[in-house]
C-alpha positions as CSV (number, residue, x, y, z in Angstrom):
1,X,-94.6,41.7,-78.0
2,X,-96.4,42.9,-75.3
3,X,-93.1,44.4,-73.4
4,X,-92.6,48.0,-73.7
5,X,-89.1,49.6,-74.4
6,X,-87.8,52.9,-73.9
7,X,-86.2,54.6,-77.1
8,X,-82.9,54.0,-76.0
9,X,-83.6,50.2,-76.1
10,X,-84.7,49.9,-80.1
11,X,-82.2,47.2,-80.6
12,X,-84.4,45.1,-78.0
13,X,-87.7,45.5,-79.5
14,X,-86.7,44.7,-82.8
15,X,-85.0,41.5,-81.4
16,X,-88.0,40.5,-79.6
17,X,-90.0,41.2,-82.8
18,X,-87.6,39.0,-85.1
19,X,-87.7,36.3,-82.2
20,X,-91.8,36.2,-82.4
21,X,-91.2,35.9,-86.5
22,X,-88.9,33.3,-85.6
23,X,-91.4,31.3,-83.6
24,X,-94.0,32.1,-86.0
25,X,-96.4,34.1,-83.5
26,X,-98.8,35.9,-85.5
27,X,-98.0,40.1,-85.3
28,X,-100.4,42.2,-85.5
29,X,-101.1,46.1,-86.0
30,X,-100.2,46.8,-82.1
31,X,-96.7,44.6,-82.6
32,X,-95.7,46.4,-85.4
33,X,-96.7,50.1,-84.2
34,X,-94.3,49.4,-81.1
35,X,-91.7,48.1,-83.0
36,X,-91.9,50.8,-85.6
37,X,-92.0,53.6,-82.7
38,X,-89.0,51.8,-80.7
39,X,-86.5,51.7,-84.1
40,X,-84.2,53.5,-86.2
41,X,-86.0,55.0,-89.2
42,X,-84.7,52.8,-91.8
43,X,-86.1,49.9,-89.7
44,X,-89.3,51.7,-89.5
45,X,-89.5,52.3,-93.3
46,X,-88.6,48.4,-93.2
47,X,-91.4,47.4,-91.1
48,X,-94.2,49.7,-92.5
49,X,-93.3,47.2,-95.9
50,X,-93.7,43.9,-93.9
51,X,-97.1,44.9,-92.8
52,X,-98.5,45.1,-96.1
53,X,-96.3,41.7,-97.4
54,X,-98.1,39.9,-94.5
55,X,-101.8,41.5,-95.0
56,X,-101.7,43.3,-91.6
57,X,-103.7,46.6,-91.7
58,X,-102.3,50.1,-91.4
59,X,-104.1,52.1,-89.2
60,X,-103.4,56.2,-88.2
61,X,-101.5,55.4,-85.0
62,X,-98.9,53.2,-87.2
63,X,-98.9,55.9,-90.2
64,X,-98.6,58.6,-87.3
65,X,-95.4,56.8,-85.7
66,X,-94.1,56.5,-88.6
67,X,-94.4,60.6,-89.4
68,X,-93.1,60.7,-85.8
69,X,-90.1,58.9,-86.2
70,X,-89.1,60.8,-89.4
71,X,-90.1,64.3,-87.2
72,X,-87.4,63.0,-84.7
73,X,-84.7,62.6,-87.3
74,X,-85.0,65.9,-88.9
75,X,-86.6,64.0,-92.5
76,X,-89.5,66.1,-93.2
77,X,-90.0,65.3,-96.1
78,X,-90.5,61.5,-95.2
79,X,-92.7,62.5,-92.4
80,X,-95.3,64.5,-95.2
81,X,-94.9,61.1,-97.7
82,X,-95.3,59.0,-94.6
83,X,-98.8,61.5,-94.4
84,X,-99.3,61.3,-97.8
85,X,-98.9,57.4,-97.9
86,X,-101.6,57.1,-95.0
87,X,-104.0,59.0,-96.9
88,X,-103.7,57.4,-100.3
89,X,-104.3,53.9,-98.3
90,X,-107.7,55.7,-97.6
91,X,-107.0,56.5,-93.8
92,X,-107.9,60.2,-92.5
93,X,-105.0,62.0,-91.2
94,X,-105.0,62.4,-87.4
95,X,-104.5,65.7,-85.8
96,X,-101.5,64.1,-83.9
97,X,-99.8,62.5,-87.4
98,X,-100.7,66.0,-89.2
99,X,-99.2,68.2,-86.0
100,X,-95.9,66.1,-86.4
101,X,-95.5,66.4,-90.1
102,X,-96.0,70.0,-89.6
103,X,-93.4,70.3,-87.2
104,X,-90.8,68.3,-88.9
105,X,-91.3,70.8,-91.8
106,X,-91.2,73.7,-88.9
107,X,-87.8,72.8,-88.2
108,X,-86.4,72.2,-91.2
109,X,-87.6,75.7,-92.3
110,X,-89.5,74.2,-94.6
111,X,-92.9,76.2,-94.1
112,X,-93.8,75.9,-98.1
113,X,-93.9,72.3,-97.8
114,X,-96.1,72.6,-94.8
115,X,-98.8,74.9,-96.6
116,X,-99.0,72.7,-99.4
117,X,-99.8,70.0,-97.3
118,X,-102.5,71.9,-95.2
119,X,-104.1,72.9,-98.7
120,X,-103.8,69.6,-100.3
């Protein structure tokens, strides 16, 4: 899944994703990051699960698409578990996953939130 899609063209990815399941091509961290930036949240959520239900390791870049994806939505709160997730799987927050949680909660008002997760 080497193809790149603009975010307007979600549907496609995640077609061309299923099809490589279909053929049984091995995905890996980079498939799955693409495909996870390219869908609608729920499918994101959905695909975060099939990486760990085929062994395939989490990194920062797919915990901070996922905290990306929930920014873009207006879920803050899923973007600071999404953070939270990342860091109980042992992975150090990056500036850029930490930035978005922080400005999903900016939007949403929800500046209490945001502290708690800077002290925590």
């Amino acid at each position: 899944m080497r193809r790149s899609f603009d975010a307007s063209e979600w549907r496609g990815a995640l077609d061309l994703f299923e099809a490589n399941a279909a053929l049984a091509v091995r995905k890996d961290a980079r498939d799955f990051g693409q495909a996870i930036t390219k869908c609608h949240w729920e499918i994101a959520s959905t695909l975060l699960r099939e990486m760990e239900a085929h062994d395939v390791q989490q990194n920062v870049i797919i915990f901070g698409s996922l905290v990306n994806v929930y920014k873009e939505v207006s879920m803050w709160s899923c973007s600071l578990q999404a953070l939270q997730r990342s860091l109980d799987v042992g992975l150090q927050g990056s500036v850029i996953s930490i930035n978005a949680a922080l400005s999903a909660c900016g939007r949403a008002v929800a500046w209490q939130s945001a502290l708690e997760m800077l002290v925590n």
